[in-house]
C-alpha positions in Angstrom: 14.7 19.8 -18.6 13.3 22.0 -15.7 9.5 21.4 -16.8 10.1 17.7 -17.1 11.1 18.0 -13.7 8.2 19.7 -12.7 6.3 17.1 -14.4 8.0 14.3 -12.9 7.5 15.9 -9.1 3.8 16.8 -9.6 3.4 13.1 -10.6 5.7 11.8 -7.4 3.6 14.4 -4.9 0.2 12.7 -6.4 1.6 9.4 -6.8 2.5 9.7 -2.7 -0.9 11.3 -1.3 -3.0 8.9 -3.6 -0.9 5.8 -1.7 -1.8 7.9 1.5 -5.2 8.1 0.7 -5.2 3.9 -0.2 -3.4 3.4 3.4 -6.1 5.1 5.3 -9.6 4.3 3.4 -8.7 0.7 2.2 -9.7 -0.2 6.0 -12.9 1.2 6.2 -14.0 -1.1 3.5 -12.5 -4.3 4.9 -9.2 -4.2 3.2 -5.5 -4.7 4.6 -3.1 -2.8 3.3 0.4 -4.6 4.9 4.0 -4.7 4.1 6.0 -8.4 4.1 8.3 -8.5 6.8 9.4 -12.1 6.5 10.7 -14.3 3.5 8.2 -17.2 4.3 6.3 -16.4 1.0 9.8 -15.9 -1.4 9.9 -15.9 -4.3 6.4 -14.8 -4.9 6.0 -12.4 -2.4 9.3 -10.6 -1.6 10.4 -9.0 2.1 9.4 -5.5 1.8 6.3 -5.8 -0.7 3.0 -4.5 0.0 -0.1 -7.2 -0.1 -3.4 -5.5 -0.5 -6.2 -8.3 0.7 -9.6 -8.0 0.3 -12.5 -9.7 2.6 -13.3 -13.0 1.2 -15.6 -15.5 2.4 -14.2 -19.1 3.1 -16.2 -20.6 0.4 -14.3 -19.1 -2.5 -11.1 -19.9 -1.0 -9.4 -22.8 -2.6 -6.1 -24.3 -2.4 -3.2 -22.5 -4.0 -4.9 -19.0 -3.0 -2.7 -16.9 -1.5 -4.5 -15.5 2.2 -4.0 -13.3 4.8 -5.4 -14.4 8.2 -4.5 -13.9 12.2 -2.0 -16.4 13.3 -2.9 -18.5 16.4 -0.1 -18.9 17.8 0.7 -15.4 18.0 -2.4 -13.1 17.3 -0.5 -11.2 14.4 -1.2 -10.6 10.4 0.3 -13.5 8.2 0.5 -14.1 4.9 0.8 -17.5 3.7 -0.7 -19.9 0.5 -3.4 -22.3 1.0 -2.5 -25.9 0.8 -5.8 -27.5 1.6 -9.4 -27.1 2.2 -11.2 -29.6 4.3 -14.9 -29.1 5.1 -16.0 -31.2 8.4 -18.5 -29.7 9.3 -17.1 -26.5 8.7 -14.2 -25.5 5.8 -10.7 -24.9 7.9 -7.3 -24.2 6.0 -4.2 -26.1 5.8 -1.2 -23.1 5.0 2.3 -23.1 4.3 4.4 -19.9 3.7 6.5 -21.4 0.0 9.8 -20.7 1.4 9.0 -23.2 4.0 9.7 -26.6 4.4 6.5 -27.9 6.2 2.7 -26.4 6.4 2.4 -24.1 9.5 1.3 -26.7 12.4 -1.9 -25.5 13.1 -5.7 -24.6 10.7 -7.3 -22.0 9.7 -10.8 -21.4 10.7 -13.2 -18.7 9.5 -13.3 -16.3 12.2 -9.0 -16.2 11.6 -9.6 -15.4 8.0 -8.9 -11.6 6.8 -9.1 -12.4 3.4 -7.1 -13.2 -0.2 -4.5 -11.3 -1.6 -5.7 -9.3 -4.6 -3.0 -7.3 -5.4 0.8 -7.4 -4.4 3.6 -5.1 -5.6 7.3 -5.6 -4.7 9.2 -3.4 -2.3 6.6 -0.6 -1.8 5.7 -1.8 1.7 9.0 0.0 2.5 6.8 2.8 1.4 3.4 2.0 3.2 4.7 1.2 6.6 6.7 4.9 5.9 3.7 6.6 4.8 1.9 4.8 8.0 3.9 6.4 10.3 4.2 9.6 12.1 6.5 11.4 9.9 5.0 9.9 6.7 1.7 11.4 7.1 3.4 14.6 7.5 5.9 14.2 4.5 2.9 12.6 2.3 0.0 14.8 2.9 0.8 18.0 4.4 4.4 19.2 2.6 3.6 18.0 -0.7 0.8 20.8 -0.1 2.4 23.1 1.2 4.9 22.8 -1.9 1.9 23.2 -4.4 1.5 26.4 -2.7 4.6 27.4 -2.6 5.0 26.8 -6.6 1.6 28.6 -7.6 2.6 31.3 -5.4 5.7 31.9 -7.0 4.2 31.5 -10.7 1.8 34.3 -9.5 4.8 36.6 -8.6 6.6 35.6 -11.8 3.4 36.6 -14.1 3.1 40.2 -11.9 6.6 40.6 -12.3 5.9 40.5 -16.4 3.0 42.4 -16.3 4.9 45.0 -14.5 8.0 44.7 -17.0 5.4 44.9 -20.3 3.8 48.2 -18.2 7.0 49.7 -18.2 8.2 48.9 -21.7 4.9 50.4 -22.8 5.0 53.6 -21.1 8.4 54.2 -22.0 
């Protein structure tokens, strides 16, 4: 029971700093890495999931894509389905979050675009916007090291400790 928990942490520690490591360098190639903070996109996208979007062009965007892009009413992140494509003389977006009622009253035009959601996993943006924060970058990258050390140093002390106890069996 004691190794299989042992197992089961080593997994968790990795499992954490590779999500770290995601958070940070997903950026640097283009991609958002955000947490749903509204129901506008239930059931398909529930509050708290994390969305991982990656750049996309407005070409390959059709309707019934699912897109992340800056709002222009307010400037921030959303998340909503696209419900038409209209190309006059350039493509803009028609979107609608699916919990809503109506399409959101204004379009989408390239330069708003982030990109489409590729990936999505329920309730783990709870973990990414933890892990983004101050005391998550401690908790994810710098104690689960520090508890690496602090098991291989005590399996080191354990094996001494035997050597020591089979020296002492052997000179007796």
């Amino acid at each position: 029971m004691k190794k299989i928990a042992g197992y089961f942490g080593f997994a968790l520690v990795i499992l954490l700093m590779t999500a770290a490591l995601i958070m940070f360098m997903a950026p640097r190639f283009g991609w958002r890495v955000d947490a749903v903070s509204s129901g506008s996109m239930e059931p398909e996208l529930k509050v708290g999931s994390v969305v991982i979007t990656r750049p996309t062009d407005m070409q390959s965007i059709h309707a019934g894509d699912i897109i992340t892009f800056r709002s222009p009413l307010n400037g921030k992140f959303t998340t909503h389905r696209v419900i038409s494509v209209t190309s006059n003389p350039s493509p803009v977006l028609r979107t609608k979050g699916d919990a809503n009622e109506e399409a959101d009253p204004f379009i989408i035009g390239s330069q708003s675009v982030v990109g489409k959601v590729c990936f999505d996993m329920a309730y783990f943006g709870y973990i990414s916007q933890f892990i983004k924060s101050r005391l998550g970058l401690l908790f994810t990258l710098y104690i689960p090291g520090l508890v690496i050390l602090v098991i291989e140093a005590a399996n080191i002390w354990r094996v001494i400790g035997e050597e020591e106890s089979a020296r002492k069996q052997v000179a007796r």
